[in-house]
PDB file as gemmi writes it, atoms N, CA and C in Angstrom:
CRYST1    1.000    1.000    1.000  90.00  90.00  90.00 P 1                      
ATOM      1  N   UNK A   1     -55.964  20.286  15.139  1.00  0.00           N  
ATOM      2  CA  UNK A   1     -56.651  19.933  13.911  1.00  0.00           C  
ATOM      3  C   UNK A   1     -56.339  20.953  12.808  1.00  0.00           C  
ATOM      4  N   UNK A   2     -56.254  21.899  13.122  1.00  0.00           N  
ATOM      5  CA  UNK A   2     -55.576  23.622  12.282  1.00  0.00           C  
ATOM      6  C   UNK A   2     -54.731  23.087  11.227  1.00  0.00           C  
ATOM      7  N   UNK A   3     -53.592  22.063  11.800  1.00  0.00           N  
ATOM      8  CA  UNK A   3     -52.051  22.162  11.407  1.00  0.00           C  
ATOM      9  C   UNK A   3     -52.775  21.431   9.797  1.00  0.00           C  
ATOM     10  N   UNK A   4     -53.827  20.167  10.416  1.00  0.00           N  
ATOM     11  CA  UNK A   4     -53.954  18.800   9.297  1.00  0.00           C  
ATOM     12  C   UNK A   4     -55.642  19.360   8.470  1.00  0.00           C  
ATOM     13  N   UNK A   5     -55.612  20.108   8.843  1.00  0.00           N  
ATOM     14  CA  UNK A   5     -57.180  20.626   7.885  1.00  0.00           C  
ATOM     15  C   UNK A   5     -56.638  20.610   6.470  1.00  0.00           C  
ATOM     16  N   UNK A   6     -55.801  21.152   6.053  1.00  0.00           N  
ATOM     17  CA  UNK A   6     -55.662  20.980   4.226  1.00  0.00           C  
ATOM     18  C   UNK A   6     -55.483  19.858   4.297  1.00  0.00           C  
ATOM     19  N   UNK A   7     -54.688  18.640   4.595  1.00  0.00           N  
ATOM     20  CA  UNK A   7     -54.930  16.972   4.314  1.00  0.00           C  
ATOM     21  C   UNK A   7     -56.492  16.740   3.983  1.00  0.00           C  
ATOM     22  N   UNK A   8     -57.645  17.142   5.159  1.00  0.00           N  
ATOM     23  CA  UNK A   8     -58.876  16.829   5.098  1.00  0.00           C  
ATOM     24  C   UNK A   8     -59.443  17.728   3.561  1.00  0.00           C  
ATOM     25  N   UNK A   9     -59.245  18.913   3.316  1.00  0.00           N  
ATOM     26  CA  UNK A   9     -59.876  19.792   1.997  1.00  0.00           C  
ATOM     27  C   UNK A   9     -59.422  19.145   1.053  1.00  0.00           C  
ATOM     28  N   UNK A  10     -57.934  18.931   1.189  1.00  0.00           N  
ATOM     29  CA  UNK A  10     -57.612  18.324  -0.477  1.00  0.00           C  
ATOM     30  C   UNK A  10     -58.434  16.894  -0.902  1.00  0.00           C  
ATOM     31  N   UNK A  11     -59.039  16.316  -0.111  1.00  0.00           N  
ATOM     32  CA  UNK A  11     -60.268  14.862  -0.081  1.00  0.00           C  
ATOM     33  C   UNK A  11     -61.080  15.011  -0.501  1.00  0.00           C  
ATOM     34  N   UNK A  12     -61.558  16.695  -0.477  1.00  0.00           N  
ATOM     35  CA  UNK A  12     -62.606  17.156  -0.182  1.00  0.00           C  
ATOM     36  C   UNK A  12     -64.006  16.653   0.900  1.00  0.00           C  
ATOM     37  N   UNK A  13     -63.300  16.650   2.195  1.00  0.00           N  
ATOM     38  CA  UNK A  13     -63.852  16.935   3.083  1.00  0.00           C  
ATOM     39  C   UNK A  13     -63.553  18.043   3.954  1.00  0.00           C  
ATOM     40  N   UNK A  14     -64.624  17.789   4.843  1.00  0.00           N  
ATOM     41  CA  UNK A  14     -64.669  19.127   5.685  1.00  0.00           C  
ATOM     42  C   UNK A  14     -64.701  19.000   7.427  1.00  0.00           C  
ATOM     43  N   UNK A  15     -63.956  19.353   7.948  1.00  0.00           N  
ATOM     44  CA  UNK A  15     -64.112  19.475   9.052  1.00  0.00           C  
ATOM     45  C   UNK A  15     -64.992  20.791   9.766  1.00  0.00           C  
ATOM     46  N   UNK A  16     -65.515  19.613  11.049  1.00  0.00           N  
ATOM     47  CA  UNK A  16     -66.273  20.936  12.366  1.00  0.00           C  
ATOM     48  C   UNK A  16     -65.865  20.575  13.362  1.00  0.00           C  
ATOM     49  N   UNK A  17     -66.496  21.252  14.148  1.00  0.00           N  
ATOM     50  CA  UNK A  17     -65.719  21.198  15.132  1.00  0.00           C  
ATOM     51  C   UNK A  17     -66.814  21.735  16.254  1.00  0.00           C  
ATOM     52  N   UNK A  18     -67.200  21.105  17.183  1.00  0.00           N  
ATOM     53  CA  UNK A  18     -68.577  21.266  18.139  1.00  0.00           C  
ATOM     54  C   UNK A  18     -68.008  21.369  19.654  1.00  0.00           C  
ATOM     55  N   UNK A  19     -68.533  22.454  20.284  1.00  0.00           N  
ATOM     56  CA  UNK A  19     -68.187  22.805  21.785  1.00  0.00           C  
ATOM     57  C   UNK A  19     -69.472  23.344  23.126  1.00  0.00           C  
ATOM     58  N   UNK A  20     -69.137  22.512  23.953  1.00  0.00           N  
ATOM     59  CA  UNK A  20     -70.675  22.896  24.509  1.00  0.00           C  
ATOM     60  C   UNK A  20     -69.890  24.162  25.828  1.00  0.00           C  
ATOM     61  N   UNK A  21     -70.575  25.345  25.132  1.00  0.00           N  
ATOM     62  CA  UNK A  21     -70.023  26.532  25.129  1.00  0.00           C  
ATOM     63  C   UNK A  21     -70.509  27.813  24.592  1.00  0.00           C  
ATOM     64  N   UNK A  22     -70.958  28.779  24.653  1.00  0.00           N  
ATOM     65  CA  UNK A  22     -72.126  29.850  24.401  1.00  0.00           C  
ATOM     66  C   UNK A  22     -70.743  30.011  23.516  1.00  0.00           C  
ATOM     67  N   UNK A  23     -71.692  30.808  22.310  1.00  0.00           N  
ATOM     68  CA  UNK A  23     -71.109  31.011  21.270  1.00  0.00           C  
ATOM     69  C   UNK A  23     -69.875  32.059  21.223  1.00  0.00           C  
ATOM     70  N   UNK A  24     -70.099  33.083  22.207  1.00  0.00           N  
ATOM     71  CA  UNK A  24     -68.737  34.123  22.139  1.00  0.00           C  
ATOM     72  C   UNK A  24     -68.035  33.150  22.489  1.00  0.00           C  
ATOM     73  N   UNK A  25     -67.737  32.078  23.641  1.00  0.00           N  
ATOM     74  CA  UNK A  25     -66.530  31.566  23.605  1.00  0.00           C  
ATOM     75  C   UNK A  25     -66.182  30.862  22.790  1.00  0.00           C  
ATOM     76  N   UNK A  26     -67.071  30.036  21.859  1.00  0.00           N  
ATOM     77  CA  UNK A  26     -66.478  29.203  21.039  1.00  0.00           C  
ATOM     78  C   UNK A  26     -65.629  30.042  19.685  1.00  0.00           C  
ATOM     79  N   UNK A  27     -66.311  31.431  19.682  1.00  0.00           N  
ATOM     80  CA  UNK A  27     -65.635  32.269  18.623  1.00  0.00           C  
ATOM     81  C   UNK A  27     -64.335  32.663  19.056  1.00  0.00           C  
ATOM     82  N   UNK A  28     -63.974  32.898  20.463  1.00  0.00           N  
ATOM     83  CA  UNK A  28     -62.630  33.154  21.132  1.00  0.00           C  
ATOM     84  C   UNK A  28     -61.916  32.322  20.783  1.00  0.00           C  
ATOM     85  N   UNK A  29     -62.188  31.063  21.026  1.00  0.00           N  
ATOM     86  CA  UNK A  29     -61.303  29.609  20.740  1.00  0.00           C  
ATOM     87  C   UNK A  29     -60.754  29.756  19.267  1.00  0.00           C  
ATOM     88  N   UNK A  30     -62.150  30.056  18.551  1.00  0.00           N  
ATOM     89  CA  UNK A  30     -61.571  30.125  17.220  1.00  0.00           C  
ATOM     90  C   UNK A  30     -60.691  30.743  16.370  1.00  0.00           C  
ATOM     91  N   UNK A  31     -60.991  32.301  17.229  1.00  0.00           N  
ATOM     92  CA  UNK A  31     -59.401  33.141  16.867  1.00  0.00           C  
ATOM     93  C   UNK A  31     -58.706  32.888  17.297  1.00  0.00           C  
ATOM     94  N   UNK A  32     -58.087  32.542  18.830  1.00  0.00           N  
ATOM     95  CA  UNK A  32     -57.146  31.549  19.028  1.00  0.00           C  
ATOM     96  C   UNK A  32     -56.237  31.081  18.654  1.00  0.00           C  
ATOM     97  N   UNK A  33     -56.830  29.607  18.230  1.00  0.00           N  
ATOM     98  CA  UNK A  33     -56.165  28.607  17.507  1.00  0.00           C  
ATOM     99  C   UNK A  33     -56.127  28.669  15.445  1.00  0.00           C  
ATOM    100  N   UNK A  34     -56.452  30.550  15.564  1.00  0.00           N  
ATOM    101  CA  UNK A  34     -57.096  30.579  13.679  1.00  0.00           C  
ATOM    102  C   UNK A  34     -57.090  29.212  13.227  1.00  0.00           C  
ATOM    103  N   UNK A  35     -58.265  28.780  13.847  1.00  0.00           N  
ATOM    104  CA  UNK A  35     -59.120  27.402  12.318  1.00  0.00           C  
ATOM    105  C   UNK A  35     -59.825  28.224  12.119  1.00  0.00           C  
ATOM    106  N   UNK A  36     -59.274  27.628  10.618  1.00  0.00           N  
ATOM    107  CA  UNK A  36     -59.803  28.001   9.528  1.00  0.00           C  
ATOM    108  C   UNK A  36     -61.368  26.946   9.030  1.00  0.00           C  
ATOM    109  N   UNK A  37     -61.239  26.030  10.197  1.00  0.00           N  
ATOM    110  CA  UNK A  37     -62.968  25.060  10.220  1.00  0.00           C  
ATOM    111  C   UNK A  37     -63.662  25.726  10.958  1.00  0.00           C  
ATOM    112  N   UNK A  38     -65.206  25.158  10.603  1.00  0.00           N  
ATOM    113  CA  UNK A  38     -66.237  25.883  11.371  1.00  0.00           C  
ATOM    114  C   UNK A  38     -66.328  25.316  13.026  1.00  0.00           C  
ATOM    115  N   UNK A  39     -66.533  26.118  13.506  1.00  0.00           N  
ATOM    116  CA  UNK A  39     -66.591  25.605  15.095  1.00  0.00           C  
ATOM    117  C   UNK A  39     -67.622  25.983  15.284  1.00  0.00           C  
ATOM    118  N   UNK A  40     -68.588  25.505  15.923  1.00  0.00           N  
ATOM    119  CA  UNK A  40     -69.935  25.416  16.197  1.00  0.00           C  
ATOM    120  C   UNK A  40     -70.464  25.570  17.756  1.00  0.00           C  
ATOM    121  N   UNK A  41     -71.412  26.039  18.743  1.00  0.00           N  
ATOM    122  CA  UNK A  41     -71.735  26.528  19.704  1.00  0.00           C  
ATOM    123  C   UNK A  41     -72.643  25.174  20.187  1.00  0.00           C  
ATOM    124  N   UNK A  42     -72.756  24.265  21.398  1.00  0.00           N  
ATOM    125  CA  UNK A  42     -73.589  24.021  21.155  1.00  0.00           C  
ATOM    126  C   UNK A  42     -74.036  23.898  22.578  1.00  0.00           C  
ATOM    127  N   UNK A  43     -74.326  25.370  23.279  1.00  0.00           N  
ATOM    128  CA  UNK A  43     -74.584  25.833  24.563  1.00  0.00           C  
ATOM    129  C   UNK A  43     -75.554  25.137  25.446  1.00  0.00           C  
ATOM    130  N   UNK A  44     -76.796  24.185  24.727  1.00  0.00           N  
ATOM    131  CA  UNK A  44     -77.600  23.600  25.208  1.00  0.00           C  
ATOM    132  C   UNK A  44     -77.050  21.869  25.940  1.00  0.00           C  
ATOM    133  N   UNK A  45     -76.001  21.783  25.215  1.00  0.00           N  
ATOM    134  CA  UNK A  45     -75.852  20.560  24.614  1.00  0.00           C  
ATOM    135  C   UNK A  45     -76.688  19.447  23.322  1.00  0.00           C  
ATOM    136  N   UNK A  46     -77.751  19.956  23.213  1.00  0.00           N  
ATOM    137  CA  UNK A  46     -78.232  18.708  22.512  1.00  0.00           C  
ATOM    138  C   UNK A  46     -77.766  18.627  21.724  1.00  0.00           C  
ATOM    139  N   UNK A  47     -76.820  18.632  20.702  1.00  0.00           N  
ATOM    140  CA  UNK A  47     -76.052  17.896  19.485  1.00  0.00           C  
ATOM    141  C   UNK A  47     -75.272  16.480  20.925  1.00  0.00           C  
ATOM    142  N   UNK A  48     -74.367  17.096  21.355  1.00  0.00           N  
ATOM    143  CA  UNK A  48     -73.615  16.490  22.278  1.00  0.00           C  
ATOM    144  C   UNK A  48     -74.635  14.948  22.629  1.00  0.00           C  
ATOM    145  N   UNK A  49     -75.787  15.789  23.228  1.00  0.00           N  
ATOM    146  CA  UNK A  49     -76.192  14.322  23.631  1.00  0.00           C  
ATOM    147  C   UNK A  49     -76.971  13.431  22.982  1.00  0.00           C  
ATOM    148  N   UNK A  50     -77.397  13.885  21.677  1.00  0.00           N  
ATOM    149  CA  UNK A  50     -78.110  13.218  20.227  1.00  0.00           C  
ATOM    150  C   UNK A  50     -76.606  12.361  19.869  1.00  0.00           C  
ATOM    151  N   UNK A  51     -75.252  12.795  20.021  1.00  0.00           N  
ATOM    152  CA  UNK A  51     -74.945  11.608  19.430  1.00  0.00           C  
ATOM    153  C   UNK A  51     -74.137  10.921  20.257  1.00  0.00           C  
ATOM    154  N   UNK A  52     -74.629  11.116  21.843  1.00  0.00           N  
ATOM    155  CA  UNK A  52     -74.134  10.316  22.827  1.00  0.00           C  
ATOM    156  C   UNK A  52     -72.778  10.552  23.802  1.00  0.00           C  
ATOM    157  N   UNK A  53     -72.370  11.712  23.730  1.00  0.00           N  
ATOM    158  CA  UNK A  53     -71.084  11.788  24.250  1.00  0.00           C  
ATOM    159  C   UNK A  53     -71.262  13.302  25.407  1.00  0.00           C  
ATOM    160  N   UNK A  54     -72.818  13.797  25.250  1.00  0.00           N  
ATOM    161  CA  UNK A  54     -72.214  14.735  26.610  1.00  0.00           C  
ATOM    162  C   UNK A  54     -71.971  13.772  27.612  1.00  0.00           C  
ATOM    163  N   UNK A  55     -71.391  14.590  28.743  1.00  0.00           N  
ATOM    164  CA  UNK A  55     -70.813  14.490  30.154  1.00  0.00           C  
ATOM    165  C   UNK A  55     -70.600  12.384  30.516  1.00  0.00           C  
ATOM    166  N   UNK A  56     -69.582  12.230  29.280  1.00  0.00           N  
ATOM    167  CA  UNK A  56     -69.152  10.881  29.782  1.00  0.00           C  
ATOM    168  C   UNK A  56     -68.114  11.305  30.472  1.00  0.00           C  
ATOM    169  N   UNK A  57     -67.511  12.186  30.518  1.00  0.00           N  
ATOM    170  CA  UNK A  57     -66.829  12.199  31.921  1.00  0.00           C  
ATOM    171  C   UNK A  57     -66.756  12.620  33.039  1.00  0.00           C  
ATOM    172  N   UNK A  58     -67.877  13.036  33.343  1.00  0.00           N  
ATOM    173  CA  UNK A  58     -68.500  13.406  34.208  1.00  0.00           C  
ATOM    174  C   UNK A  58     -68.212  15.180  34.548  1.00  0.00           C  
ATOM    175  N   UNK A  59     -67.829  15.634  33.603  1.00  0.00           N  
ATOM    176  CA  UNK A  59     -67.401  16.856  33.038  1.00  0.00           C  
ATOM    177  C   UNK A  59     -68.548  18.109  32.563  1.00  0.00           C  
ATOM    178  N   UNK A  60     -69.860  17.614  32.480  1.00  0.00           N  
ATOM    179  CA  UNK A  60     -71.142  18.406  31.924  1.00  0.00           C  
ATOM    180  C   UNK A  60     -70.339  18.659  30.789  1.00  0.00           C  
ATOM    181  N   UNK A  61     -69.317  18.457  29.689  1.00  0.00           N  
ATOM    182  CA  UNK A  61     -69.142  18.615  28.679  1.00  0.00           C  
ATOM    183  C   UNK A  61     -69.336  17.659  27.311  1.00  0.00           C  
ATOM    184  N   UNK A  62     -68.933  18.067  26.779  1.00  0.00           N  
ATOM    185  CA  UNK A  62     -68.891  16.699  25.478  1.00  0.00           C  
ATOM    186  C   UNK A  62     -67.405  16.059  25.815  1.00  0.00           C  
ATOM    187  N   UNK A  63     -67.348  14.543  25.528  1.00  0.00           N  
ATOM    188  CA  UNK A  63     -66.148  13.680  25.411  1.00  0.00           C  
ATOM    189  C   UNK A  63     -65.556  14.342  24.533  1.00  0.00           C  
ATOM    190  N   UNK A  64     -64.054  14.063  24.286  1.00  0.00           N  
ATOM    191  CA  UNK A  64     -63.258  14.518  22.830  1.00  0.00           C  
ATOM    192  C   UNK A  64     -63.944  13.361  21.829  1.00  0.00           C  
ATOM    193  N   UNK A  65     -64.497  13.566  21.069  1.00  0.00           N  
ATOM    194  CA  UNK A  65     -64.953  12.483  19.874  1.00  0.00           C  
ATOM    195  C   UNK A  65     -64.793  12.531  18.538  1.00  0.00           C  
ATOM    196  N   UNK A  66     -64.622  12.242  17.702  1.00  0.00           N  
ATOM    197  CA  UNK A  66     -64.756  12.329  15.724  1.00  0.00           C  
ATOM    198  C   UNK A  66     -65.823  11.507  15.556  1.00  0.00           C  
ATOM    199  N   UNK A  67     -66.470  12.095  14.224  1.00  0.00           N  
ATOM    200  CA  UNK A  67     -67.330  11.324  13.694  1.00  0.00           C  
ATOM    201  C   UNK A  67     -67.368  11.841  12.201  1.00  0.00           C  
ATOM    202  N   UNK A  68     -67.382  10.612  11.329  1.00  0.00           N  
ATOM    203  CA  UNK A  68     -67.140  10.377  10.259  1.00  0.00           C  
ATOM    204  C   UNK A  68     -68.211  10.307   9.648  1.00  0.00           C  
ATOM    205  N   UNK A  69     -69.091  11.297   8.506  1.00  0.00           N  
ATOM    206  CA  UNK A  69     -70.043  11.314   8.103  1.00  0.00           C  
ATOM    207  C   UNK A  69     -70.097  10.968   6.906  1.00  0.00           C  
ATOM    208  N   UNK A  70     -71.256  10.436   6.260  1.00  0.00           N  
ATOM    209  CA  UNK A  70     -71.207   9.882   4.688  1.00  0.00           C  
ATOM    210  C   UNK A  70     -71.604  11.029   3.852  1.00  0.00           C  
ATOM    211  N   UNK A  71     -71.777  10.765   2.495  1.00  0.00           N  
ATOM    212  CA  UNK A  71     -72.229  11.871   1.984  1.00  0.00           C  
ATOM    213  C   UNK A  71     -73.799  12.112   1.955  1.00  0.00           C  
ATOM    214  N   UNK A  72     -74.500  10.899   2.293  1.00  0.00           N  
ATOM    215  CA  UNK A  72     -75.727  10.913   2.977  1.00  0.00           C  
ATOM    216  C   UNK A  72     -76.372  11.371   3.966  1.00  0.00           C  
ATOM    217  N   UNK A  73     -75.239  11.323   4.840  1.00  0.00           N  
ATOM    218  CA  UNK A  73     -75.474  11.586   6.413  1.00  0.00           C  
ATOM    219  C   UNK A  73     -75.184  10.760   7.316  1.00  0.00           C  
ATOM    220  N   UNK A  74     -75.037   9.256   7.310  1.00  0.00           N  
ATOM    221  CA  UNK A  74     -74.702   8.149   8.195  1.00  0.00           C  
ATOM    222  C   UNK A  74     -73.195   8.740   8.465  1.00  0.00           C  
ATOM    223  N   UNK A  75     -73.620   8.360  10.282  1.00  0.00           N  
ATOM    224  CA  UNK A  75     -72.239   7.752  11.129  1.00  0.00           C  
ATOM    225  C   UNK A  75     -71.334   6.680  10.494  1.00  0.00           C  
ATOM    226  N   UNK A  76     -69.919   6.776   9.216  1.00  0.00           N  
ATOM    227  CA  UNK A  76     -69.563   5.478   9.056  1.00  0.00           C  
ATOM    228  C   UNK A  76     -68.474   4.881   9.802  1.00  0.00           C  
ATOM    229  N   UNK A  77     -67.693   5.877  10.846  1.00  0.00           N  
ATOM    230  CA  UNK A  77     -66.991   5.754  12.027  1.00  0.00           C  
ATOM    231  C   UNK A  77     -67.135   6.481  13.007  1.00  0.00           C  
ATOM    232  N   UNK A  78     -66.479   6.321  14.123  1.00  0.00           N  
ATOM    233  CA  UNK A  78     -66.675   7.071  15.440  1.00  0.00           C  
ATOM    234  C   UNK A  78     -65.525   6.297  15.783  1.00  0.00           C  
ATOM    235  N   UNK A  79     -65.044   7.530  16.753  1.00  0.00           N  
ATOM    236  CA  UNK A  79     -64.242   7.645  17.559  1.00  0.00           C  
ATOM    237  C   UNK A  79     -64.984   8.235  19.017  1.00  0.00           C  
ATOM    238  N   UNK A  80     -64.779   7.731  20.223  1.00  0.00           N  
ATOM    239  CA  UNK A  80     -64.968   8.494  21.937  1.00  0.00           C  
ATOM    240  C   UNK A  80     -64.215   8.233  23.156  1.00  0.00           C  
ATOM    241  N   UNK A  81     -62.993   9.758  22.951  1.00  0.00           N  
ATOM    242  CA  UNK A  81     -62.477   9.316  23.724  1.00  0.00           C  
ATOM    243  C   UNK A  81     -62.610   9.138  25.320  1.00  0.00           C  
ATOM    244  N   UNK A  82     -61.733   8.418  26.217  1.00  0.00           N  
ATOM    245  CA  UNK A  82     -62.251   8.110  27.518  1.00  0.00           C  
ATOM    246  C   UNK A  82     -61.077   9.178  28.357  1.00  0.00           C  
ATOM    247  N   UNK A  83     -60.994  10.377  28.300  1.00  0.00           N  
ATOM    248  CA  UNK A  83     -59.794  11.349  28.865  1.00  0.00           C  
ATOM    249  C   UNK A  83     -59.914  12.391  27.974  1.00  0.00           C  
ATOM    250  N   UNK A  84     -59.716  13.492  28.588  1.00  0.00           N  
ATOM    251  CA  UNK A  84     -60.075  15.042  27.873  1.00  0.00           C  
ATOM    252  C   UNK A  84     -59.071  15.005  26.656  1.00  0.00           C  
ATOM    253  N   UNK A  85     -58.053  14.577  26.706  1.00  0.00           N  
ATOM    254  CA  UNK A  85     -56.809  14.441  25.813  1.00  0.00           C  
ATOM    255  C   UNK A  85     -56.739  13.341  25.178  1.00  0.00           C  
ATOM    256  N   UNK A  86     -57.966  12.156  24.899  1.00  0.00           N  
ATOM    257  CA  UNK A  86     -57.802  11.236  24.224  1.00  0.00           C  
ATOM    258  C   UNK A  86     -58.510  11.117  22.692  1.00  0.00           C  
ATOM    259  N   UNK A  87     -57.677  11.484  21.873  1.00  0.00           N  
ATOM    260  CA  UNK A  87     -57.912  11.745  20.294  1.00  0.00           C  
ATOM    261  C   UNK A  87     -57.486  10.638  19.509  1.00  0.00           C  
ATOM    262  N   UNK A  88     -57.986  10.310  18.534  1.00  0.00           N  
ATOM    263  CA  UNK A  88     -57.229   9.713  17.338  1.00  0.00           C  
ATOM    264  C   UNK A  88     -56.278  10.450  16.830  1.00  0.00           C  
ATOM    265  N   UNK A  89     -55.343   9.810  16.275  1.00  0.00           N  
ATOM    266  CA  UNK A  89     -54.262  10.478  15.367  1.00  0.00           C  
ATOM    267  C   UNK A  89     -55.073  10.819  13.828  1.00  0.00           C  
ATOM    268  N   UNK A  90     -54.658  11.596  13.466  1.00  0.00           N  
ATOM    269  CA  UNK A  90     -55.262  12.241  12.198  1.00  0.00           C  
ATOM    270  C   UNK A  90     -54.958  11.276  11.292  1.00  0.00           C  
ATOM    271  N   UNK A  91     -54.120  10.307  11.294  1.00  0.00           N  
ATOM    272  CA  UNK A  91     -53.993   9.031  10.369  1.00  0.00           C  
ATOM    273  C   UNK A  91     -54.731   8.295  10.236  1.00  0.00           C  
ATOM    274  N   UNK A  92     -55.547   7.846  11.654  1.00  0.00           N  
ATOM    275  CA  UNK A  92     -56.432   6.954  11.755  1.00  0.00           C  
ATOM    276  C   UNK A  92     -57.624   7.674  11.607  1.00  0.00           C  
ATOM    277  N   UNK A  93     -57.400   9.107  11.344  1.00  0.00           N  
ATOM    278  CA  UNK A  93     -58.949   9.339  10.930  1.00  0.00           C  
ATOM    279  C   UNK A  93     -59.178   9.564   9.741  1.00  0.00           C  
ATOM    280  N   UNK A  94     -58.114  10.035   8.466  1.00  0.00           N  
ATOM    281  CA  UNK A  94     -57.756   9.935   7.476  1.00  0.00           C  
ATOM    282  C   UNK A  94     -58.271   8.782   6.738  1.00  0.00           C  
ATOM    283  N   UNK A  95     -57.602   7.356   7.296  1.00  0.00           N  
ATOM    284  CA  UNK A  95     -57.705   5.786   6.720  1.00  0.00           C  
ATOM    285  C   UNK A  95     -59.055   5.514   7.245  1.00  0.00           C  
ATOM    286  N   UNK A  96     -60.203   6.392   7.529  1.00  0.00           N  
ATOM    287  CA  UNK A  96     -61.486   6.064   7.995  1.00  0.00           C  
ATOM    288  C   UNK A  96     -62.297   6.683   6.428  1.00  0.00           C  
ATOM    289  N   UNK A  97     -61.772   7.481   6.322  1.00  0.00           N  
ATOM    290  CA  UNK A  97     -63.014   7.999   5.363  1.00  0.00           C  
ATOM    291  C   UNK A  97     -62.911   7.405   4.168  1.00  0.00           C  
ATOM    292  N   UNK A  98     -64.402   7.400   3.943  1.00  0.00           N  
ATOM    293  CA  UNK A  98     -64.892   6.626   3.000  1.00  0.00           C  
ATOM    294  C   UNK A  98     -64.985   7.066   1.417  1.00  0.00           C  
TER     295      UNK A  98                                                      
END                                                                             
């Protein structure tokens, strides 16, 4: 997501990025891969399972998912994938926003 984050800023949107994962690791990840998006901790899970995607794979983790927010706050797409490696292409998440 690193490589295509300026595609998303120049829209002016913003990407995050959510990991169910105590926060030092999610900060490891983040130097890492330097994104430059916020990556977020969410050690309990409950974000994960408020919007439905912890442990669909039977993983105790979150699915790989996108979600497309309004400037309101509404869900106006979703993506969930069914495989740790199953993403949308950044095109199809691009031609989503509203």
């Amino acid at each position: 997501m690193q490589g295509s984050y300026p595609q998303f800023t120049a829209l002016g949107v913003e990407v995050v990025a959510l990991a169910v994962a105590p926060r030092a690791s999610v900060r490891s990840v983040q130097s890492t891969v330097r994104a430059e998006y916020p990556m977020l901790a969410d050690r309990n899970h409950q974000v994960a399972e408020a919007y439905g995607v912890y442990n669909l794979l039977g993983d105790e983790l979150a699915a790989p998912s996108v979600f497309v927010v309004d400037g309101s706050g509404y869900i106006v797409w979703s993506y969930v994938g069914t495989e740790p490696q199953d993403r949308p292409a950044v095109a199809d998440i691009l031609a989503q926003l509203p």
